[in-house]
C-alpha positions as CSV (number, residue, x, y, z in Angstrom):
1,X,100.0,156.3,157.1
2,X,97.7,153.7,155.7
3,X,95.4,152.0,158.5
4,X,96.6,148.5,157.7
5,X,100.6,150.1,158.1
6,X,100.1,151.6,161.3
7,X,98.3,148.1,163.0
8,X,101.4,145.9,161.3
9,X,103.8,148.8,162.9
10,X,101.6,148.7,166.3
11,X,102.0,144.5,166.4
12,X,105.9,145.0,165.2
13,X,106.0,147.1,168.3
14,X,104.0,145.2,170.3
15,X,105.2,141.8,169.7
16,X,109.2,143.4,170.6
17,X,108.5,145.4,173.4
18,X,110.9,147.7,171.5
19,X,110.4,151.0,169.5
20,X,114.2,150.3,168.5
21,X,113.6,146.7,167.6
22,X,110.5,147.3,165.8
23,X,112.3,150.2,163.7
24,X,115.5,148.1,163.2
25,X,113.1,145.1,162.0
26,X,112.0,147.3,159.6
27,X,114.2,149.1,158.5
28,X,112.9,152.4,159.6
29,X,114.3,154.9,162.1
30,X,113.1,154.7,165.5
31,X,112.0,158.5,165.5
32,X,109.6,157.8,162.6
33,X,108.5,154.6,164.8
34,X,107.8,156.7,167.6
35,X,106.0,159.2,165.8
36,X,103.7,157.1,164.1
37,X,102.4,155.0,166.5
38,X,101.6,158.5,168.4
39,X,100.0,159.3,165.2
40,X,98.1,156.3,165.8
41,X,97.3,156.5,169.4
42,X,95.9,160.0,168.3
43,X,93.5,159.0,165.7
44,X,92.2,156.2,168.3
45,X,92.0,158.7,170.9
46,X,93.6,156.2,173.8
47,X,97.0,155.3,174.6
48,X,98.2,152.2,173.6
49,X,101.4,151.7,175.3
50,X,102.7,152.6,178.7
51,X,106.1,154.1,178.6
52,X,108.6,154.0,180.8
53,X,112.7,154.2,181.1
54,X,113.1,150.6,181.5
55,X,110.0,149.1,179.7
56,X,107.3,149.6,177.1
57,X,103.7,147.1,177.9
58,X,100.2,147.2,176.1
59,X,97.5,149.5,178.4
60,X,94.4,147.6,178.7
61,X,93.2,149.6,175.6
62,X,96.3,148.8,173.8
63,X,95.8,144.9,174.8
64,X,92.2,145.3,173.1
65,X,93.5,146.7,169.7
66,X,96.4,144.0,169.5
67,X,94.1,141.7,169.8
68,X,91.6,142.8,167.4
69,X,94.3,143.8,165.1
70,X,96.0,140.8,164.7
71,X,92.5,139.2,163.5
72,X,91.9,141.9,161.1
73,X,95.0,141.6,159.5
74,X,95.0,137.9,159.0
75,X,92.0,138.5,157.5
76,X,93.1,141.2,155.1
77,X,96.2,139.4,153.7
78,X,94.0,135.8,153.5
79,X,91.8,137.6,151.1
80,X,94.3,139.0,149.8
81,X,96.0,135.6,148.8
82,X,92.8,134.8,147.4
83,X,92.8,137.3,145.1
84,X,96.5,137.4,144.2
85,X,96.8,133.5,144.1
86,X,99.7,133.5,146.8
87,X,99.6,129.5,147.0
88,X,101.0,129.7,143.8
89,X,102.6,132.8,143.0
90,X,104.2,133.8,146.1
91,X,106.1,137.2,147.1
92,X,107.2,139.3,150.0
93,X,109.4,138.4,152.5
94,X,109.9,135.0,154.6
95,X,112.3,134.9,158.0
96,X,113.2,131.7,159.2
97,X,115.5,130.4,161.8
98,X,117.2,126.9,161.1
99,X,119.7,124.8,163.3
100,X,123.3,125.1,161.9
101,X,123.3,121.6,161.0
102,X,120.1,121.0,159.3
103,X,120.4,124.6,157.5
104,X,124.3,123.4,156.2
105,X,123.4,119.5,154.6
106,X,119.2,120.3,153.8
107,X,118.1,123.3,153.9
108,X,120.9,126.2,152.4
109,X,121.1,123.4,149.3
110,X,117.2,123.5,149.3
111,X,116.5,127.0,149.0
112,X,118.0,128.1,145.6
113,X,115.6,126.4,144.0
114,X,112.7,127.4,146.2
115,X,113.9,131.3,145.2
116,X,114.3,130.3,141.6
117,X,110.8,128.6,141.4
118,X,109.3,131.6,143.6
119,X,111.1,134.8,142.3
120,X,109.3,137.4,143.8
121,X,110.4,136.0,147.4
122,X,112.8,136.9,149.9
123,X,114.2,135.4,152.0
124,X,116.0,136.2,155.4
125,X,117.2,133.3,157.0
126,X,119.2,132.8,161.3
127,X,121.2,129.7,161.7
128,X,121.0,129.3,165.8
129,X,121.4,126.2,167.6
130,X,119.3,128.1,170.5
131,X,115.8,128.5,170.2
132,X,115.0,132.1,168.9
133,X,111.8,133.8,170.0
134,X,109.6,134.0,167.3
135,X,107.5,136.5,168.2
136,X,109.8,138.8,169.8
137,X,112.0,138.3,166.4
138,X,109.7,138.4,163.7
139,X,110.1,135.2,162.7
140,X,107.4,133.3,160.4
141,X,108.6,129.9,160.6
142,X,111.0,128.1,162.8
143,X,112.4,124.8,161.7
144,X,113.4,122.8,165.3
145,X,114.8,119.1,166.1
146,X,113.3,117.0,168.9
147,X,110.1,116.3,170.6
148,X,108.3,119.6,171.5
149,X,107.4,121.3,174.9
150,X,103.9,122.8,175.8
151,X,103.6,125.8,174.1
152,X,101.4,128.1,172.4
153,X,103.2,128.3,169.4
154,X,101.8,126.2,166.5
155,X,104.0,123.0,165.0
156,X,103.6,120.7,162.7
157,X,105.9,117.1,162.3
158,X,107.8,117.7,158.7
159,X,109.7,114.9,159.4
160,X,111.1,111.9,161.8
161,X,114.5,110.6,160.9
162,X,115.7,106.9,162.1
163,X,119.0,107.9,164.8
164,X,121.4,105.2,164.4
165,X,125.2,105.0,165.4
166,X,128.2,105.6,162.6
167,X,131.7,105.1,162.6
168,X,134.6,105.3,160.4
169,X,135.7,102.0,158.3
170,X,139.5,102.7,159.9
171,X,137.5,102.7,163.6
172,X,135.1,100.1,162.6
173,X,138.4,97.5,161.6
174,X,139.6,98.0,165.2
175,X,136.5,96.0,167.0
176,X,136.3,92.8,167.5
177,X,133.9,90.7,169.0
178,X,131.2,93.9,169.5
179,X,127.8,92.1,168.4
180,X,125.5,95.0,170.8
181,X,125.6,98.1,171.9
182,X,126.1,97.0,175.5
183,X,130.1,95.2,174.4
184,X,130.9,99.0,172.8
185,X,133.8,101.2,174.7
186,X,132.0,103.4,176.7
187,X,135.0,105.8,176.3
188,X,134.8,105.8,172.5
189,X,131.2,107.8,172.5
190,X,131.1,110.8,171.4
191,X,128.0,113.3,171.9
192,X,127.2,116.4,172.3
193,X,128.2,118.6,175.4
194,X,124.1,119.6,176.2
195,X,123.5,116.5,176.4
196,X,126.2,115.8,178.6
197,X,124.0,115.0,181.8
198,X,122.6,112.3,179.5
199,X,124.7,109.1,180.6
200,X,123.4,106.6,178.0
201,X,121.7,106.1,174.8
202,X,118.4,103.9,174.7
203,X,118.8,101.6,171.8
204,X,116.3,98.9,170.5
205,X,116.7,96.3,168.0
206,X,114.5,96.6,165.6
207,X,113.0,92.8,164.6
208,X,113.9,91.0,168.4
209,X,112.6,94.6,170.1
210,X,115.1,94.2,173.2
211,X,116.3,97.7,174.6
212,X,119.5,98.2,175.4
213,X,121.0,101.5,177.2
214,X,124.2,102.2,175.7
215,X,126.5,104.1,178.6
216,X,128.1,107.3,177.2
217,X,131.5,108.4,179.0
218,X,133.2,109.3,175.8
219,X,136.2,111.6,175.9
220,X,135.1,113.9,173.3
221,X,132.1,115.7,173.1
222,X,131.0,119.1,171.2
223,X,128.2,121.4,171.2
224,X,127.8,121.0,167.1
225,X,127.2,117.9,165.6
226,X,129.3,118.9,162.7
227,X,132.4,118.3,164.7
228,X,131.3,114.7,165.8
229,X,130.7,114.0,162.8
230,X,134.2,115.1,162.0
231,X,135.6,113.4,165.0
232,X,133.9,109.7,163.7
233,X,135.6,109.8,160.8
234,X,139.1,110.7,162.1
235,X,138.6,107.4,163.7
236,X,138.4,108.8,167.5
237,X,135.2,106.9,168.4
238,X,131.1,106.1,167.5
239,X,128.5,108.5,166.9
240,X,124.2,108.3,167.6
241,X,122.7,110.8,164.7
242,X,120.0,110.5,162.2
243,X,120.3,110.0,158.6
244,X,120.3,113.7,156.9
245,X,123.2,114.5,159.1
246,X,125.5,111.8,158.3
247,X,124.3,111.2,154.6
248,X,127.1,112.8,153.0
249,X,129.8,110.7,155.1
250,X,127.8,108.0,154.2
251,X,127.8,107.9,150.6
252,X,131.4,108.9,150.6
253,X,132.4,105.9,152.3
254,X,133.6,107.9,155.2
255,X,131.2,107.0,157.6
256,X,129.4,103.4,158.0
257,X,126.5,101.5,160.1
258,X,127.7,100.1,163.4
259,X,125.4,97.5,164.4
260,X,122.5,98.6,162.0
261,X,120.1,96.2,163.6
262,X,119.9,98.8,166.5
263,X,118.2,102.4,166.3
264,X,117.6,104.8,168.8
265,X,113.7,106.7,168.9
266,X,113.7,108.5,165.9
267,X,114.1,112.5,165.5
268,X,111.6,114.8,164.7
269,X,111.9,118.0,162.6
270,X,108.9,120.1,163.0
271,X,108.1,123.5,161.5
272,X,106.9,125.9,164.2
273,X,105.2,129.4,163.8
274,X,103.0,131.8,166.5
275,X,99.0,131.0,165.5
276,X,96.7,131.1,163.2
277,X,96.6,128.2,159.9
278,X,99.7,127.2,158.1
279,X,99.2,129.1,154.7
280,X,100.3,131.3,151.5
281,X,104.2,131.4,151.6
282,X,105.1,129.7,154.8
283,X,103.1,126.4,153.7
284,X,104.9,126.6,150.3
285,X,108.4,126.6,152.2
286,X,107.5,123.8,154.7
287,X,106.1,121.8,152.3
288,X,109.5,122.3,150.2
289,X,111.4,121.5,153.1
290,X,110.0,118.1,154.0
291,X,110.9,117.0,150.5
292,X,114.2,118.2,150.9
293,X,114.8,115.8,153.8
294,X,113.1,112.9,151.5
295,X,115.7,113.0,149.4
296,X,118.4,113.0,151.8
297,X,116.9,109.9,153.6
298,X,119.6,107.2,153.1
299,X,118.9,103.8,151.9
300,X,118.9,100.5,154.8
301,X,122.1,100.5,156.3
302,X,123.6,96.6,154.7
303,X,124.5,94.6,158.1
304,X,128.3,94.9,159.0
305,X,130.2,91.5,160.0
């Protein structure tokens, strides 16, 4: 086996803890797994991994060579990009893990022509809501909402969309007399069920710069955003979300602005992967990406009597 295989088998296994995992990541059967990286661990002369029935770790030798490893081989395929002009001509393979919401309204409509620009590019892509280990799964670039934790992982902001609150014309005709958030039925809000422990929404007007917090007691809530969306327009209450996940409500008329002189702190998308520079293929696809949630950025909401 080639020198450069057996270290990006050795990391595979590594990075899972898992012969299985590593074989099933790559498609190989876990006996030929097994048998290379003892192949390997022969021509070092040192073992690399401590085996046991419940566990597989790095010896201190095995530590050494990940570490080493890893640099060589992000040196390898940099000069390799080099040469092969990657930036531009792209190929290989790419996994990604997206939330279900962002991958359904900006990213799944963003990638056909990212694979039909790039055609020597694959693509293998997890919709999760929860936050996937990268590492452990292989992944080369996570696309997650919010503000992020310490971590080592790397990130970078691809995007920060204004959070407003939506309603349906039908629900929007039933108000009267509702000039700020704090007039709104607190009954009528409907969020999401992890955020359930969350008992208002901060909101701040955006010329006068008062804050109001919103109370939120709604009777429905849901852990996908999908189906408060889905709930707003059936008229059963208000919603807080940003602009890509309401846009196409919005310019069907389903959904409109409810009191669009207040916002909420915007959201950030970032693009997250485990170390090293943002380069070659996974830099193309970010970059891609953040255009893609350009052109779903709605217009200014027009102020609603």
């Amino acid at each position: 086996m080639d020198r450069l295989d057996a270290m990006r088998l050795f990391i595979r296994v590594a990075d899972t803890g898992s012969f299985s995992r590593a074989a099933a990541d790559l498609e190989m059967g876990q006996p030929t797994v097994s048998r290379r990286i003892q192949d390997l661990e022969t021509q070092l002369g040192a073992d690399l991994f401590l085996r046991t029935t419940r566990a597989l770790s790095l010896t201190e030798a095995g530590q050494k060579f990940y570490e080493r490893a890893r640099g060589i081989l992000s040196d390898f395929e940099e000069a390799e990009a080099e040469v092969r002009g990657l930036d531009n001509e792209p190929y290989g393979q790419l996994r990604i893990t997206v939330p279900h919401s962002l991958s359904r309204v900006v990213v799944a409509p963003a990638l056909a022509g990212f694979m039909r620009q790039y055609p020597d590019l694959s693509l293998d892509v997890i919709s999760d809501d929860t936050y996937t280990d990268i590492v452990q799964e292989g992944i080369d670039i996570a696309f997650r909402l919010g503000e992020m934790a310490d971590s080592s992982l790397m990130a970078k902001r691809i995007a920060l969309s204004p959070r407003r609150l939506w309603a349906s014309p039908v629900y929007l005709a039933q108000l009267a007399g509702v000039e700020s958030p704090d007039t709104l039925p607190p009954d009528d809000a409907l969020h999401l069920r992890h955020k359930a422990t969350h008992k208002h929404w901060a909101l701040t007007h955006r010329t006068a710069g008062s804050r109001i917090d919103l109370r939120v007691e709604g009777r429905f809530r849901a852990s996908s955003g999908d189906m408060l969306i889905q709930g707003a327009q059936d008229g059963l209450g208000y919603i807080l979300a940003p602009d890509w996940l309401v846009c196409e409500k919005v310019r069907a008329g389903q959904l409109v602005p409810l009191l669009p002189d207040w916002e909420a702190d915007a959201l950030p998308l970032h693009a997250v992967w485990s170390g090293g520079k943002l380069k070659g293929k996974a830099r193309l696809l970010v970059d891609h990406i953040a255009e893609a949630m350009k052109a779903v950025e709605l217009r200014e909401p027009e102020s609603v009597a």
